[in-house]
N, C-alpha and C positions, 0 to 999 in steps of 0.2 A: 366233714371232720376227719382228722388224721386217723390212721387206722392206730397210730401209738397211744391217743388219747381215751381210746374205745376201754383200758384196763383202768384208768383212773375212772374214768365215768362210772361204771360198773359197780367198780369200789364205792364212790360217791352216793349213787341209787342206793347199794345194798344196806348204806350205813344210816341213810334219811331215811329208809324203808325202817327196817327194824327200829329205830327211835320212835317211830311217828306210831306204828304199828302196838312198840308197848305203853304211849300212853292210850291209845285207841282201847287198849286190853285195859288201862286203870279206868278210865273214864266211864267205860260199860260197867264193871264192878259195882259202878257208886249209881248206877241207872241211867249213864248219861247213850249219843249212842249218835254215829257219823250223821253230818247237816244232812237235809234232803236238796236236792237239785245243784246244780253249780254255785260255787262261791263268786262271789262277786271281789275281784284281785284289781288293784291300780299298775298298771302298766305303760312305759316307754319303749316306742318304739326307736329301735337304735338307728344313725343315720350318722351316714359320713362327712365331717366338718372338717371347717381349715380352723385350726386354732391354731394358738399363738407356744413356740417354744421359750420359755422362760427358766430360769433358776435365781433362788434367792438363798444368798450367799453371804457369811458372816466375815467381818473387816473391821480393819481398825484405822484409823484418820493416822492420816503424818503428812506433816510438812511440809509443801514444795522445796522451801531449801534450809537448811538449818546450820548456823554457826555458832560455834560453842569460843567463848571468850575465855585466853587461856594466858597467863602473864609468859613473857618472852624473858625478860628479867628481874631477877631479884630488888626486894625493896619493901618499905611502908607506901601503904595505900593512905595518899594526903587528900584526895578531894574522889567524891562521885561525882559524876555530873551530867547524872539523868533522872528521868523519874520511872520504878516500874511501871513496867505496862504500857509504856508509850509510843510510840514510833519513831523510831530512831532512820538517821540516812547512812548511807556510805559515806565513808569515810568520818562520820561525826565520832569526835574525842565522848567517850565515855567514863573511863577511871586515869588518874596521874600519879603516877607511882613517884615519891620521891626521889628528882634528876640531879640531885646535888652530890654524890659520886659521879655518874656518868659525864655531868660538866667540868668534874675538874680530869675524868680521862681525856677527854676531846681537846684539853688547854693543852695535857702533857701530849697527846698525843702531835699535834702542831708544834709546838717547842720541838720535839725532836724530827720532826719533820722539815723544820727550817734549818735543824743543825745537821739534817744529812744534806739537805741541800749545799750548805755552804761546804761542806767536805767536799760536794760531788766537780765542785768550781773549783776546789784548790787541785782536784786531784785530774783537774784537767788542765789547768794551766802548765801542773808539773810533767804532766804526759806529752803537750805539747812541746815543752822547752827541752825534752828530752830529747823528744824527735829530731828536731832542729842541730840539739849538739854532737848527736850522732854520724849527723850529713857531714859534720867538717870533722869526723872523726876525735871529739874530743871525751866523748863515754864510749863507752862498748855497746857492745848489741844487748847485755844481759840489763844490764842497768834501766836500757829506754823498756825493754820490755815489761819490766818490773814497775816502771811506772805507769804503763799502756793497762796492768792486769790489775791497779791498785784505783787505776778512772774506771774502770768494768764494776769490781766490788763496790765503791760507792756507787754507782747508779745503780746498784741490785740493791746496796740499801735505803738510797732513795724511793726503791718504789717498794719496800718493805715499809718505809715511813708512813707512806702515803695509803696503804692499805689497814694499818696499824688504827689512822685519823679516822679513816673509813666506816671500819667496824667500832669506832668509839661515838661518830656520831651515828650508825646505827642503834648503839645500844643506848644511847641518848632521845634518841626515837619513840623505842621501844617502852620508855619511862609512859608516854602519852597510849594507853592504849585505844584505841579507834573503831567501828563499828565496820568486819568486812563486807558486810552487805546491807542492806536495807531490809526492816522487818519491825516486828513486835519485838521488846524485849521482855525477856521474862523476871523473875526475882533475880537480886542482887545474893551470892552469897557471902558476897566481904563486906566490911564497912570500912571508915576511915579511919585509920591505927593499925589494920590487918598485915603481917608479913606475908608476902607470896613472890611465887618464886615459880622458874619453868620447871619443877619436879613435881607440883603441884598436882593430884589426882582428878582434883573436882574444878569445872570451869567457875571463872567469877561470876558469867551470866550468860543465857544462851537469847540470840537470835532467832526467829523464825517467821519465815512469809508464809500467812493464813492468806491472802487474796483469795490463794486458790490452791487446792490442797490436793495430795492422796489420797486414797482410798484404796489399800491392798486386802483383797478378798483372797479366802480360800476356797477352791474346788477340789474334788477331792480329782484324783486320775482317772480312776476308772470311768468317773461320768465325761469326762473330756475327751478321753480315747470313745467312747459312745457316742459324743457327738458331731468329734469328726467321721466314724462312721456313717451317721446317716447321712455326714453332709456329703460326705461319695458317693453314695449309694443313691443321692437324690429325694432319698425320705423328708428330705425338712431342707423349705430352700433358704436358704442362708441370707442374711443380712448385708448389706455394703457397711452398715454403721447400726455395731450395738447399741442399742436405748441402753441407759440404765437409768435407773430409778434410786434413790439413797432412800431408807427408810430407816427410821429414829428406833431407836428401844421397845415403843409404844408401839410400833405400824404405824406412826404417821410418816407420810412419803412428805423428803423437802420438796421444796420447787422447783431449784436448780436441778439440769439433771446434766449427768456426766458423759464423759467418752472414755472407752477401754481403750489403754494407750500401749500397754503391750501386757504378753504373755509369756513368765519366765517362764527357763529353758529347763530348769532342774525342776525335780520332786523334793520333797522333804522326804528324809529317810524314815523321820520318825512317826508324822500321818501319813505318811501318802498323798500328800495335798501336793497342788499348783498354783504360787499363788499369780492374783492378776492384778495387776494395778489400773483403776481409773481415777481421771482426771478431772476433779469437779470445783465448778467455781462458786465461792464461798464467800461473797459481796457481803454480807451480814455478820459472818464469822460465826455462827451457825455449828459448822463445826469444826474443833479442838482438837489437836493431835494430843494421840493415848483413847478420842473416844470412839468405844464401840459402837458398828453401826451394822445395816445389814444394806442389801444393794440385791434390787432386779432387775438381772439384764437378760434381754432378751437375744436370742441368739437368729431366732426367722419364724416361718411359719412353717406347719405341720399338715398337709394334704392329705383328706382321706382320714382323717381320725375318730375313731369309735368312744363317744362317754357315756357316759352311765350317773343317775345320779349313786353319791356316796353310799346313802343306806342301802341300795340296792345290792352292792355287793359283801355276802356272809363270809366267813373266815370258820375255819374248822381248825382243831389244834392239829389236828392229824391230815386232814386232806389241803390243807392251805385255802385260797379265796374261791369261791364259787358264784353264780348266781341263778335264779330261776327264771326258767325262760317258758312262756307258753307257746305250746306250738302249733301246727295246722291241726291238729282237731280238739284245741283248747284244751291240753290237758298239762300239766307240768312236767317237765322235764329240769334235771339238777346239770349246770353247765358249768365244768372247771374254768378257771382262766386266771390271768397274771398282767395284773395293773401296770404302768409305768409313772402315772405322776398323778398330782389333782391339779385342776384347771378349776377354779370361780366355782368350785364345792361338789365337782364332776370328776370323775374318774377315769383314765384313759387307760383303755383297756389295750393291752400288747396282743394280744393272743386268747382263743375262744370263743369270740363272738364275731360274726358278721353284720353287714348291713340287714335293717330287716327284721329282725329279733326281735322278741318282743319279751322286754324282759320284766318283771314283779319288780317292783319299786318299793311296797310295804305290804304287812301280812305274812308275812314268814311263819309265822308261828301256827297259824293252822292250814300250811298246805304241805304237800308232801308228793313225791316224784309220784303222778297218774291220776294226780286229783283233777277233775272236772272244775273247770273252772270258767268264769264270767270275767272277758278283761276290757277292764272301764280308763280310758287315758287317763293320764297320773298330769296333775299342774301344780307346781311350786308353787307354795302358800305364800302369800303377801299379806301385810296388816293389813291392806286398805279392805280385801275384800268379806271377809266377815263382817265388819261394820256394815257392806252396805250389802250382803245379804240379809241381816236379821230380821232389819224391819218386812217384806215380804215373806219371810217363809215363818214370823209370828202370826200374820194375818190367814194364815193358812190351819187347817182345822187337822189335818194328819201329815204334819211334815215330814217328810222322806229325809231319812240322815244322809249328811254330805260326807262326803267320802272323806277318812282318816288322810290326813296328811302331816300325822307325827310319827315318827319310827316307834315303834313299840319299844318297850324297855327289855331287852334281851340281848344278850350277851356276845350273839351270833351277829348283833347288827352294830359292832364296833367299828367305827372310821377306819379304812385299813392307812 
């Protein structure tokens, strides 16, 4: 043990001592008076495991790709021509906005399109006879030019025609609106008779591919600058490919499981979070974007790691988490320490304990730092095995009680 730790311990002893000491003083009062011989204490001994680095992380579903339907030009909405909900393709026509302005721009626009044409022919034939009459000196130079710069301006308006035609059967187009991508459609918010127009705030209908969806989770920083730490330091060796796991409201884990497809670059200012996006496929549709979900992923394994079952470790308001440990001449001793995570109902202890340890699992309540004590290995209680002690230990005439395997009800023995 550190020599830093030696002033907390002290602390810890003096404070279990004098507790335990004054009900010891109530207890004789009413005629009660210390057990005789060692108590009999359930105990794990601690030992060093590879366990699994995990974290499970709250998200929310979205989209692989999502298109919002948004009219380009003005008009009455004359026909829907889908159904919600259904799967739509690219390119398929969904809403017809009213094209009977846009087709009489596209008439006008060709009409003058053909009349700057025909300008553009007159204004060449007279460029060229210009030319011509200049050779035998019968205009001047100012005249042909004037007609050479008069062929120019019609073919500038020529193609001012022809871009005019353009954008009129673009907006001719634009009457037919189209699905840009392939997906689910969602509600319709117009119907037929609707005015909409591109100022329009709210789309008429949104697009979205569920095949296979998002999932952005948040982590907060500090645990992620943590665990690139260990992962340089070689404390936890690292994954090629995070597992992750999607787990519903409930804790029920889906099927599908996902891959972490990347890790933005910024924090949020306002948690402190990072978020990460995974990529999961969602064949059943399963899940919904907008729904909350939470997600385990795993990061690698963890070498050399010390746990503890949970009750085993007490929390003081004043001295923080402790646990008791018996030691080479089976007596107790009060052992500071500081958890990092729970693992399958286990505790992983950072700091305090070594291989070895042998620490009280339950019974807290009547031992106290130099009690003599009896330590009987501690085993996780399962249904099955009551059932199939009873019937031998009823056939038995002075059965020996089996050792407590509930946490006593005490305040000291809260889940940290």
């Amino acid at each position: 043990m550190k020599l830093s730790s030696l002033p907390l311990l002290a602390l810890v002893t003096t404070l279990l001592l004098s507790t335990i000491t004054a009900c010891s003083d109530t207890g004789a009062a009413h005629g009660g008076g210390p057990p005789a011989g060692p108590i009999d204490v359930t105990v794990v001994t601690v030992a060093a495991e590879t366990v699994p680095v995990d974290d499970v992380l709250p998200g929310r579903v979205t989209a692989l790709r999502t298109a919002e339907l948004r009219a380009q030009v003005g008009g009455i909405v004359r026909r829907r021509l889908f159904k919600e909900g259904e799967q739509v393709k690219e390119g398929q026509r969904l809403y017809q906005i009213d094209p009977s302005v846009y087709r009489v721009e596209v008439k006008s626009a060709q009409a003058m399109l053909e009349r700057r044409r025909a300008g553009l022919d007159l204004a060449k034939r007279e460029a060229d006879r210009q030319q011509a009459l200049l050779k035998g000196g019968a205009v001047t130079v100012q005249s042909a030019d004037a007609a050479t710069t008069t062929y120019q301006l019609a073919q500038a308006d020529l193609a001012e025609a022809e871009a005019a035609l353009s954008r009129s059967e673009l907006s001719l187009g634009y009457a037919s609106l189209v699905a840009p991508i392939a997906g689910r459609i969602g509600i319709s918010r117009v119907s037929e008779g609707a005015l909409v127009g591109p100022a329009d705030p709210t789309p008429l209908a949104t697009i979205q591919q569920v095949e296979e969806v998002y999932v952005d989770l948040k982590q907060s920083a500090a645990r992620y600058e943590a665990l690139l730490a260990a992962f340089a330091s070689g404390r936890i060796a690292r994954s090629e490919n995070v597992v992750v796991t999607v787990l519903s409201l409930s804790g029920q884990a889906y099927e599908q499981q996902g891959k972490l497809v990347f890790t933005d670059i910024s924090v949020d200012q306002g948690t402190g979070d990072i978020t990460l996006r995974v990529l999961v496929p969602n064949p059943e549709m399963r899940l919904l974007p907008g729904m909350f979900v939470r997600a385990r992923l795993t990061f690698g394994q963890e070498e050399g790691a010390l746990l503890v079952p949970q009750q085993a470790v007490q929390r003081n308001p004043s001295l923080g988490a402790f646990v008791l440990v018996v030691d080479a001449a089976d007596k107790i001793v009060a052992r500071p320490i500081t958890t990092d995570r729970i693992v399958a109902g286990r505790s992983v202890i950072a700091s305090g304990l070594a291989a070895g340890d042998r620490v009280v699992v339950e019974g807290h309540d009547k031992l106290q730092p130099g009690t003599a004590v009896k330590a009987v290995p501690w085993r996780a209680s399962t249904p099955e095995v009551p059932a199939k002690q009873a019937a031998p230990d009823a056939s038995k005439a002075e059965p020996a009680p089996p050792p407590k395997t509930e946490t006593p009800p005490s305040s000291s023995t809260t889940t940290p």
